[in-house]
C-alpha positions in Angstrom: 0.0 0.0 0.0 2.5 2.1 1.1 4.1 2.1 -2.5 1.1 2.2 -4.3 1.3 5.8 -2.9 5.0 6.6 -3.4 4.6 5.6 -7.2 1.4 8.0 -7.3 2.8 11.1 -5.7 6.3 10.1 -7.8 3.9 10.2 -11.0 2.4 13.9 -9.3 5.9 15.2 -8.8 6.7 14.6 -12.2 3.4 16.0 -14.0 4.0 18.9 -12.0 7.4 20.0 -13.2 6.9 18.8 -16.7 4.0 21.4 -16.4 6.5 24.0 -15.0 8.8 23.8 -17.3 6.4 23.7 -20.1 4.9 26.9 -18.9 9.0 28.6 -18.5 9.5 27.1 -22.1 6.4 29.3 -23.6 7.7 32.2 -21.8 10.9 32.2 -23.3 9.2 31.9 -26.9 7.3 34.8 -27.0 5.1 35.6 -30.1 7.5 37.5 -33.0 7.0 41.3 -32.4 5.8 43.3 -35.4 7.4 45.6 -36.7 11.1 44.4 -36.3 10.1 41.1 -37.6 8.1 41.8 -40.5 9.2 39.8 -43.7 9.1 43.2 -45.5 11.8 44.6 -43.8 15.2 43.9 -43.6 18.3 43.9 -41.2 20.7 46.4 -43.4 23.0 46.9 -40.2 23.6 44.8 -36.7 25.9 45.3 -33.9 26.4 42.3 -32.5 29.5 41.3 -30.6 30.7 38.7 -33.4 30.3 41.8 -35.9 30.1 45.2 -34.7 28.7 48.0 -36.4 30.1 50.9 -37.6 29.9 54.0 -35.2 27.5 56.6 -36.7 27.9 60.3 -36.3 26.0 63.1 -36.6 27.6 65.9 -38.7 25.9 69.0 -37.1 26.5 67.8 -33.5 29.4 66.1 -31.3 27.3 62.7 -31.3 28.2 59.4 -32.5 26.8 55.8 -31.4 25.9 52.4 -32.5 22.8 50.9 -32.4 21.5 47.7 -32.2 19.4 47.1 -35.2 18.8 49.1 -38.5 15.6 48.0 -40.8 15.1 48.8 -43.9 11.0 49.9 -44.5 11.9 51.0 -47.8 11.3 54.6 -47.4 12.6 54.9 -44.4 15.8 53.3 -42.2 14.4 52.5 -38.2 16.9 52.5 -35.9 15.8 49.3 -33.3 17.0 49.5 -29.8 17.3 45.8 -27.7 16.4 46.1 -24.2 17.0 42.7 -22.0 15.5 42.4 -18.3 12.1 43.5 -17.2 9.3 45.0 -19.4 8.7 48.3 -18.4 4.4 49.7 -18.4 5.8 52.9 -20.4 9.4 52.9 -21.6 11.8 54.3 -19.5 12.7 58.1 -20.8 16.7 57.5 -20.9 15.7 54.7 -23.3 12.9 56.8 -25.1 15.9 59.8 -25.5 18.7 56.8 -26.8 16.9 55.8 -29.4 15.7 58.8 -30.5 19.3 60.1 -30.6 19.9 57.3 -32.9 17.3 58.9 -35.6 18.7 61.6 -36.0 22.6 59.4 -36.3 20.6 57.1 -38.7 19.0 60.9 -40.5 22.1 62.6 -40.8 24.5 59.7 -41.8 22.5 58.0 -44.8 20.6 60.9 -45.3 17.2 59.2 -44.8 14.9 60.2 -42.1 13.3 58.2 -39.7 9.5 58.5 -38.9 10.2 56.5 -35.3 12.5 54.5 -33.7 11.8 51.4 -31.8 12.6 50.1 -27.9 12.1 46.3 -28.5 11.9 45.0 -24.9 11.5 41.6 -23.8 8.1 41.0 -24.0 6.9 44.2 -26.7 8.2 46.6 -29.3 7.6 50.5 -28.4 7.2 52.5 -31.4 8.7 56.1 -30.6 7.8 58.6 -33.6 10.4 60.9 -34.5 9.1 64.3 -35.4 10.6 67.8 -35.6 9.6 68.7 -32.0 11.3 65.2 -30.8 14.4 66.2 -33.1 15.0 69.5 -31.0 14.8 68.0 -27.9 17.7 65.8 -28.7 19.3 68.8 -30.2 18.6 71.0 -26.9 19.6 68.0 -25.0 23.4 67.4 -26.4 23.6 71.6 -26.5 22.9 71.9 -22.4 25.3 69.0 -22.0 27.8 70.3 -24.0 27.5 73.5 -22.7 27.9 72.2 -19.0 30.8 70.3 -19.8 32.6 74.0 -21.2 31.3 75.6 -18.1 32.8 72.4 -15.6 29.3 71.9 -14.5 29.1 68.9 -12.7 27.0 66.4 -15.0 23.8 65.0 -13.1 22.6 61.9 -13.8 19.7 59.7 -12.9 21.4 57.1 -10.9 24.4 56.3 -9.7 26.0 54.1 -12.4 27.9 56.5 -14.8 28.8 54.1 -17.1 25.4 54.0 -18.1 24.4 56.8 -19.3 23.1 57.0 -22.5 26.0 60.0 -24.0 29.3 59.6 -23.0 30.4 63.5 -22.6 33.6 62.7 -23.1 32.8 61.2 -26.7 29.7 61.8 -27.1 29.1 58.7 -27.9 25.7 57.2 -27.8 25.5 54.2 -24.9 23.8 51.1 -24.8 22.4 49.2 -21.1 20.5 51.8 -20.0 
C-alpha cells in the first residue's frame, strides 16, 4: 500500500514540473513582435559582438553611437534598440531619449529620415515617432550638455552608475544598457 502511494505522488511530482517547465518554455518563446520582424523589412545593419557596427555620427553635432538594429522599411531606415530584463508599463525616458538620438545618427548619416525608432523590450516593441519637435529636444539636449561640460558643471545623472548613461560627454558617444 505504502508504495502504491509513493509511485502516485512520484507520477504527481513529475506532471508537476513537466507542467512548470512547459509553462518557462512558452515564456521564453514569446510571439514574433511586429514591426522588427516583418518579412518586409530587412536587417541592413547589426551590432552584435561577433560583428560590430560601424559607429555613426551626426555631422551638425558632437554625437556618434551604435545601435542595435537598423531596418530597412523601404522609405525609411528604423533604428531598433534591444532592451533585456524587465518589461517596463511605459518605456523608460533614458531609453525613449537613446533611441531617439539614434534617428537623428541614422538621419544625418545616410541621409534618410526616420518617422520613429523602436525600444524592442523583452516582452513588446515600443514605437517612438520621431518628429521635428522630438528632433529638437535631442538637439537642446546634447547643446545643455555640451555647454555644461565647457562651463565644468558637474554632469547629473539619474542614478548612480555613470557608465550608463546613454551619452558619454567625453565622446559623445551614444550608450547602450540603460
Amino acid at each position: 500500500m505504502v508504495s502504491i502511494l509513493l509511485a502516485l505522488l512520484a507520477v504527481a511530482l513529475v506532471v508537476v514540473v513537466c507542467a512548470a517547465l512547459a509553462r518557462r518554455r512558452r515564456h521564453r518563446r514569446l510571439p514574433p513582435l511586429s514591426p522588427v520582424d516583418n518579412p518586409y523589412h530587412r536587417a541592413i545593419y547589426q551590432d552584435t559582438r561577433e560583428t560590430p557596427g560601424a559607429l555613426l555620427s551626426a555631422r551638425s553635432l558632437p554625437l556618434r553611437g551604435k545601435p542595435d538594429i537598423l531596418i530597412d522599411e523601404g522609405h525609411a531606415i528604423i533604428p531598433v534598440e534591444l532592451k533585456t530584463g524587465r518589461t517596463p508599463t511605459t518605456p523608460y525616458p533614458g531609453h525613449v531619449l537613446q533611441v531617439l538620438a539614434y534617428c537623428l545618427l541614422v538621419d544625418e548619416h545616410y541621409h534618410v529620415r526616420p518617422t520613429h525608432g523602436i525600444i524592442r523590450y523583452p516582452a513588446r516593441d515600443v514605437m517612438v515617432p520621431y518628429t521635428v519637435e522630438e528632433e529638437r529636444r535631442v538637439r537642446a539636449l546634447v547643446r545643455e550638455m555640451l555647454d555644461a561640460k565647457r562651463g565644468g558643471i558637474e554632469q547629473h545623472r539619474s542614478h548612480r552608475q555613470p557608465r550608463r548613461c546613454i551619452v558619454d560627454p567625453g565622446t559623445w558617444t551614444v550608450k547602450g544598457g540603460a
